[in-house]
C-alpha positions as CSV (number, residue, x, y, z in Angstrom):
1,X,0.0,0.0,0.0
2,X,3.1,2.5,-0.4
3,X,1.6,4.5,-3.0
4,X,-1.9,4.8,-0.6
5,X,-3.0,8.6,0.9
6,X,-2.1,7.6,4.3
7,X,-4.9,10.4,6.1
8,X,-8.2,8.7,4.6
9,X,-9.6,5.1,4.1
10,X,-9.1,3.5,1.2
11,X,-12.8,3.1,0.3
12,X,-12.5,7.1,0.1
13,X,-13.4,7.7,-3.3
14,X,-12.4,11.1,-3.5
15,X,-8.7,10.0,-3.2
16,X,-7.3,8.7,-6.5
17,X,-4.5,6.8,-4.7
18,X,-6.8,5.0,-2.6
19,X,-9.2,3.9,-5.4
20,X,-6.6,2.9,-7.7
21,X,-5.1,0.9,-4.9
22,X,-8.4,-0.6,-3.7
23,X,-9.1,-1.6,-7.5
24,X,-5.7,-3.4,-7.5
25,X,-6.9,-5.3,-4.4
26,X,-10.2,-6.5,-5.7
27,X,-8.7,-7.2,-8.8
28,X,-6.4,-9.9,-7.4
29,X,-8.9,-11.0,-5.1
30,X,-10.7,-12.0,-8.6
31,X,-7.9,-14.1,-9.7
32,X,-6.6,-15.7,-6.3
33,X,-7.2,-17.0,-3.2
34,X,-3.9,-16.3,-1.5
35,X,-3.6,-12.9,-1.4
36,X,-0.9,-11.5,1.0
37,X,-1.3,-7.6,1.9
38,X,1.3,-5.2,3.2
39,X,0.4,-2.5,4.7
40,X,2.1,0.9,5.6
41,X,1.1,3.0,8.8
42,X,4.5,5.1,9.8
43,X,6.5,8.0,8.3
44,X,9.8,6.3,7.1
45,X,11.2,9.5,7.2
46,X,10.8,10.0,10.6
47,X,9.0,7.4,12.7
48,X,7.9,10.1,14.9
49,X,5.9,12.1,12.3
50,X,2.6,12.8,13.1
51,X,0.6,11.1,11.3
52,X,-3.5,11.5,10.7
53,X,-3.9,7.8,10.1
54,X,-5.6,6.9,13.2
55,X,-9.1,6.0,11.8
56,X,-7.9,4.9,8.7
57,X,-6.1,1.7,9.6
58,X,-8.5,0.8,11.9
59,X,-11.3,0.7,9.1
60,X,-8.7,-0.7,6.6
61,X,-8.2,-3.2,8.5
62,X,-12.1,-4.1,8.5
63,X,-12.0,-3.9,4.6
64,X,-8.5,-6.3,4.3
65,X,-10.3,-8.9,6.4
66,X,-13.5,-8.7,4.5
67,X,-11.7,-9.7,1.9
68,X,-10.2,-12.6,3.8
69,X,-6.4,-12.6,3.3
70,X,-3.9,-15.4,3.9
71,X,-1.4,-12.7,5.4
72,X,-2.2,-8.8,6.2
73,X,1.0,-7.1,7.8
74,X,0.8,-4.0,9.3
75,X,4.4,-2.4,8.8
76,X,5.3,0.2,11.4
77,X,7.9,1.3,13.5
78,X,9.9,-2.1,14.1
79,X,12.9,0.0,15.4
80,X,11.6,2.0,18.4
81,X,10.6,-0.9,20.7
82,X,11.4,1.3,23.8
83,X,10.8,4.6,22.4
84,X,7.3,4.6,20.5
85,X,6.8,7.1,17.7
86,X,3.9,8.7,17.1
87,X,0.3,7.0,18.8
88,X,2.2,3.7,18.8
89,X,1.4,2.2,21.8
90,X,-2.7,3.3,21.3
91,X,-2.5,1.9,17.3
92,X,-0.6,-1.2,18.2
93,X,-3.2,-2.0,20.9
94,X,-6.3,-1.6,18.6
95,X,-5.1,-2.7,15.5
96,X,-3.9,-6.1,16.6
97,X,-6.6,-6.1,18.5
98,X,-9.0,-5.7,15.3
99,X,-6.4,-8.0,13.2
100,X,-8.1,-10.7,15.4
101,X,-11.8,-9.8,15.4
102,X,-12.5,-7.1,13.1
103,X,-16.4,-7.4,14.6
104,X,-14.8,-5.4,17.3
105,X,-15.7,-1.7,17.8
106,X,-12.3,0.2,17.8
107,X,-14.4,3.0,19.3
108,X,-14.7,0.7,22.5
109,X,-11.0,-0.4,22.2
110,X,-9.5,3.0,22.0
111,X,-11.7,4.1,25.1
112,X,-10.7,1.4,27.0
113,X,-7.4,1.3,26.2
114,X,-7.0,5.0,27.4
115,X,-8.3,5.0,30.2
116,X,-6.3,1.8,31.5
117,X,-2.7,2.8,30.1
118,X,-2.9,6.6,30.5
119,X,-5.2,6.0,33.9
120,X,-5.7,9.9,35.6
121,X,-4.7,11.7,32.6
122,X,-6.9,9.7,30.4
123,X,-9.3,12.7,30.3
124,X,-6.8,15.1,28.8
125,X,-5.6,12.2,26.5
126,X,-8.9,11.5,25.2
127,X,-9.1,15.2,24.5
128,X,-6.2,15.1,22.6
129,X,-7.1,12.4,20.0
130,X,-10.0,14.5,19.4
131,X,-8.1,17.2,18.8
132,X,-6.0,15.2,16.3
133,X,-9.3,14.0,14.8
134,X,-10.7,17.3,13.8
135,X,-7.9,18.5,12.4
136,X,-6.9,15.4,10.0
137,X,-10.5,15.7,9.1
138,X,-9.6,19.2,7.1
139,X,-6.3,17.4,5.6
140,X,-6.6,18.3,1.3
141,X,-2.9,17.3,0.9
142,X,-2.0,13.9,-0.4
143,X,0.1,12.2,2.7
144,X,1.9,8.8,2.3
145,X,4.7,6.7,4.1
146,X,7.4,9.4,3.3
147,X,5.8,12.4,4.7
148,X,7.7,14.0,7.1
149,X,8.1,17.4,9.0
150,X,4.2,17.0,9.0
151,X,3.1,19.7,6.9
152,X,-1.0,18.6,7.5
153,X,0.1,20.0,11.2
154,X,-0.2,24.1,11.1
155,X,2.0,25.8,14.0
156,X,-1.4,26.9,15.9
157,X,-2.3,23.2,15.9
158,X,1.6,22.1,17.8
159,X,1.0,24.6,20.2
160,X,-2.7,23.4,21.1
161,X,-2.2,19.9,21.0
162,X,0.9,20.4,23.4
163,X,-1.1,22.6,25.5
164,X,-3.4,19.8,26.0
165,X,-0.9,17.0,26.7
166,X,0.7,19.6,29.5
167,X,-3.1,19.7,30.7
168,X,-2.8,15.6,30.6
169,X,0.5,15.6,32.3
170,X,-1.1,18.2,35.1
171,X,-3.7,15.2,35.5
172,X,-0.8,12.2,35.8
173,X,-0.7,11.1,39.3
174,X,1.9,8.2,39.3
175,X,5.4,8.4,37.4
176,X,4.0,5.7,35.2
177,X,1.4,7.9,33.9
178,X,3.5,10.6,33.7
179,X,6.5,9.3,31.7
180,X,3.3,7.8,29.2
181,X,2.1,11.7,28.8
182,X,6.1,12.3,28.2
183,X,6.4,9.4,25.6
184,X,2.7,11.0,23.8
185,X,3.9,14.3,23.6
186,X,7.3,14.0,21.9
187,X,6.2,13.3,17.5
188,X,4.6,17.4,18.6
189,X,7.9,18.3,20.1
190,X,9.9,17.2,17.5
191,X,7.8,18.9,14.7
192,X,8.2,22.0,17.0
193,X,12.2,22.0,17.2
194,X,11.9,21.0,13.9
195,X,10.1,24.2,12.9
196,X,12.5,26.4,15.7
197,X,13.0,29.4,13.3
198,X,9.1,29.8,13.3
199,X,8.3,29.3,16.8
200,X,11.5,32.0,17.6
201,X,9.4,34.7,15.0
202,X,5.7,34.0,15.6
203,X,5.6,32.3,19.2
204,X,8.6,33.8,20.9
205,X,10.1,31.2,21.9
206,X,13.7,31.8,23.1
207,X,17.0,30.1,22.1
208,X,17.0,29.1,26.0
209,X,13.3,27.7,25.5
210,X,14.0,25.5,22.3
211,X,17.6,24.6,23.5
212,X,16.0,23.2,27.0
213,X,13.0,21.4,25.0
214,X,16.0,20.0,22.2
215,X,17.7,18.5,25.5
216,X,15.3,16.9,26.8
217,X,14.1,15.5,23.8
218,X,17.5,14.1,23.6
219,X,17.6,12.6,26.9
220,X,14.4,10.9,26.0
């Protein structure tokens, strides 16, 4: 699926990518009964790129299993097994969990998966993946497995997600939860040191500020 648009289903019919691609499938589900599918979810530019997939693989994976595969692979970031880009954690859990049983409601998984992992802060958290939501929902641009820097993110949108995830870390009550909020917020921070020139000029943010953020990032 590398040459899919990454931010919508592939049943979206008003991306060309996605329709070509989804004719491909159901073309060789026509001819064979063994069809293998490989599927792309990360940036492989960056593995912490924000990425406005979140919905999409989880109703992808309801369409590959309707078609009933021998193999569907889910490719995503195999390298960061203790340092998890970008909504790892939350996509790993529901999308194996759907891989399963895609009867499953991955509205139901997602809730519940929040609020056992992220425990206290789960309010804030839950908050935050609507946040994400409503802005992938206004994504025009074409997005696939090399997008990085994520230009679908505007500067207005780093600095309100990262206002909420300091509202979820505000909520965290045990270092567990805490170094979870950590782990959630870092894909924002690194489009925001990646965009330092811009948050110097039309945020203010100091040398000092972006140094001490670039530091800790590091540490991470």
């Amino acid at each position: 699926t590398i040459e899919r648009d990454m931010s919508r289903p592939l049943t979206d019919t008003e991306r060309e990518e996605n329709v070509a691609l989804l004719k491909d499938l159901k073309n060789w589900q026509k001819i064979s009964s063994h069809v293998d599918i490989w599927d792309y979810i990360v940036s492989y530019s960056s593995l912490f790129t924000p990425l406005p997939n979140l919905d999409a693989g989880a109703a992808d994976i309801k369409l590959f299993a309707s078609g009933k595969p021998v193999l569907l692979m889910m490719q995503g970031d195999m390298f960061n097994h203790n340092l998890p880009g970008d909504l790892q954690v939350l996509k790993t859990n529901v999308w194996t969990r759907l891989m399963w049983n895609p009867e499953l409601d991955p509205a139901e998984l997602e809730q519940k998966f929040v609020e056992e992992y992220y425990g206290s802060a789960a309010p804030a958290v839950k908050e935050y993946l609507s946040f994400r939501r409503k802005i992938a929902k206004e994504i025009n641009s074409y997005t696939d497995c090399w997008a990085s820097a994520s230009p679908w993110l505007k500067n207005d949108d780093i600095i309100t997600g990262l206002k909420i995830l300091k509202k979820a870390m505000a909520q965290a009550k045990t270092a567990e939860e805490k170094e979870r909020i950590d782990t959630l917020s870092k894909p924002f921070e690194f489009i925001l040191l990646s965009r330092g020139a811009m948050f110097r000029e039309q945020y203010g943010y100091s040398n000092e500020q972006l140094q001490a953020l670039a530091r800790n990032w590091l540490a991470f």
